[in-house]
C-alpha positions in Angstrom: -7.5 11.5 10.5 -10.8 11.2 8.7 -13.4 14.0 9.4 -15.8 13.1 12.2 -18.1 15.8 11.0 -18.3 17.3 7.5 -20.7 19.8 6.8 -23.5 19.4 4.4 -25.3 22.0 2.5 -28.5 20.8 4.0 -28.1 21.2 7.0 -27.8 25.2 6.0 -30.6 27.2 8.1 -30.3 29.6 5.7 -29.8 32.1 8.8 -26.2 33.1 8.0 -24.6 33.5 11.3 -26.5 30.6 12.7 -24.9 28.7 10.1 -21.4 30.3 10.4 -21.9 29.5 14.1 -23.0 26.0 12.8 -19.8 25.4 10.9 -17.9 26.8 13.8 -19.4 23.8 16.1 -18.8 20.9 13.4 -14.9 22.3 13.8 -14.5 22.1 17.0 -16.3 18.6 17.5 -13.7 17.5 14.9 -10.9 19.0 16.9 -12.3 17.5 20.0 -12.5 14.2 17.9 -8.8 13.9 16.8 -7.8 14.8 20.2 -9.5 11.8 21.6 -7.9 9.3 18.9 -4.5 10.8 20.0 -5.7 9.7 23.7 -6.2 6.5 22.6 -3.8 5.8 20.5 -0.9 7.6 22.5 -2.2 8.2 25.8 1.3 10.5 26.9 1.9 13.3 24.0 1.6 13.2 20.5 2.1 16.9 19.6 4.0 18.1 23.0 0.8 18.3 25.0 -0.1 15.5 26.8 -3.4 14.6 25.2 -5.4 14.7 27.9 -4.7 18.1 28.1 -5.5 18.6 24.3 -8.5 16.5 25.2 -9.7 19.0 28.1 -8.6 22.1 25.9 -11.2 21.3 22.4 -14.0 20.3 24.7 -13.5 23.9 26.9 -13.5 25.9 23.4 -16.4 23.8 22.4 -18.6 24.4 25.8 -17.6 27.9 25.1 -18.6 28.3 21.6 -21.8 26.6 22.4 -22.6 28.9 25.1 -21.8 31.7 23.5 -24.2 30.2 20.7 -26.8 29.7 22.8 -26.9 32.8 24.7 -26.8 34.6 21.2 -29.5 32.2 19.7 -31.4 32.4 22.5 -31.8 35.9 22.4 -32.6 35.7 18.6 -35.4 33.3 19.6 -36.9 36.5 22.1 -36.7 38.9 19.6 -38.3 36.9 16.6 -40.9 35.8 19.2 -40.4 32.1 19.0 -42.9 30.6 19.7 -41.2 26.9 21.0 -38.6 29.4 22.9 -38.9 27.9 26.4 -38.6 24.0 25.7 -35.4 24.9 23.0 -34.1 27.0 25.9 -34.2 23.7 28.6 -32.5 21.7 25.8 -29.9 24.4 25.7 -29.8 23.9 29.7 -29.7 20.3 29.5 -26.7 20.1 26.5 -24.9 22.8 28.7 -25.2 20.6 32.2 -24.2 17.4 30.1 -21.2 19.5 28.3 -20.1 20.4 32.2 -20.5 17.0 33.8 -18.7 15.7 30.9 -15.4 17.9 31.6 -15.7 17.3 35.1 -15.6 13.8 34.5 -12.8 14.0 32.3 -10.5 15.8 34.4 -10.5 13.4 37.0 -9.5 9.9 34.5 -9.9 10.4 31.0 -9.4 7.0 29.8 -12.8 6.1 31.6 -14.6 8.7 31.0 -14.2 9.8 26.8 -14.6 7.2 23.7 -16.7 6.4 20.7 -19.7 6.4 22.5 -19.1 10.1 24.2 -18.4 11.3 20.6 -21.5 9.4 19.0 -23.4 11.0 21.9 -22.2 14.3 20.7 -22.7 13.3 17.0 -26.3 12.5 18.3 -26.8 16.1 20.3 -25.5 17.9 17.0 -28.3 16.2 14.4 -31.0 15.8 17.0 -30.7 19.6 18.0 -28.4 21.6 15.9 -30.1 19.8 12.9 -33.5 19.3 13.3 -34.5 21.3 16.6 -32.7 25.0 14.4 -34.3 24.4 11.4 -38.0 24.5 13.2 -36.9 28.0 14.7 -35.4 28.7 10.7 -38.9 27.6 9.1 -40.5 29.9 11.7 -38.3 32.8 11.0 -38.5 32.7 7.4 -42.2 32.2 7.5 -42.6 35.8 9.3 -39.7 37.1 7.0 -41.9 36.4 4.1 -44.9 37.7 5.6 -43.6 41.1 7.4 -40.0 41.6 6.2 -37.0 41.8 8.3 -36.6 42.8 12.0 -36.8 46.3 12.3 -33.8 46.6 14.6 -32.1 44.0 12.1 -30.0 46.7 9.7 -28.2 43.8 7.9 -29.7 41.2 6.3 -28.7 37.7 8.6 -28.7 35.8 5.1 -25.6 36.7 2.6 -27.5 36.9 -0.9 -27.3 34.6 -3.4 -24.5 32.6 -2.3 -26.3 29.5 -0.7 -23.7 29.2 1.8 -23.2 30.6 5.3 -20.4 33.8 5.0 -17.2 32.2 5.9 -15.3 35.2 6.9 
């Protein structure tokens, strides 16, 4: 199967474990992407679990990557004194709730519940937020970077220099 989602270098925040967190997500929406095909296209077992169970399984390690990421972005947001913290905090609420209603759905008929549209929604969620919504808290970040250096409680840098791309370790 094609790539749902391939990464671009633009969509870099220049924040490096925002955008190894970043890179983390766009793998697990494409996991969660090639289980659905195998749900539609073989609705019993393609690789010895049933897909719906493959299905379920990508979209709980994606819910708990995000929250993770949230909870961890969130708190980055407090310290750097983010302005826009409270409205990118309800989107964080809202994307978890819909995540949630999502996987309850699911479990009780997949074949209703999960297609195109679900993924496009997702698709949707990761530009509108992940891609545009991150890089205003980025801007923000390395505005006050510029102007009064790095966090003092920040030892490490959270850029790798010089590569251009998030640390892949």
């Amino acid at each position: 199967m094609t790539e749902y989602l391939s990464w671009r270098d633009g969509w870099s925040t220049g924040i490096d474990w925002v955008d190894v967190d970043h890179l983390e997500m766009v793998k697990r929406l494409n996991q969660l992407a090639e289980a659905c095909q195998c749900a539609q296209d073989d609705p019993s077992s393609r690789s010895g679990v049933p897909c719906k169970e493959r299905v379920l399984a990508c979209l709980d390690a994606l819910i708990e990557h995000n929250r993770r990421h949230f909870r961890e972005e969130e708190d980055f947001l407090l310290r750097i004194a983010y302005p826009g913290f409270e409205a990118h905090r309800r989107e964080h609420v809202m994307q978890m709730a819909e995540f949630l209603d999502l996987r309850r759905d699911l479990e009780r008929d997949l074949a209703q519940n999960l297609g195109p549209e679900t993924l496009d929604e997702f698709k949707r969620w990761f530009f509108n937020h992940v891609i545009a919504e991150d890089h205003v808290y980025a801007d923000f970040y390395h505005a006050q970077l510029a102007e009064q250096g790095p966090l003092e409680d920040e030892p490490d840098p959270l850029r790798t220099e010089g590569s251009g791309q998030p640390d892949q370790r």
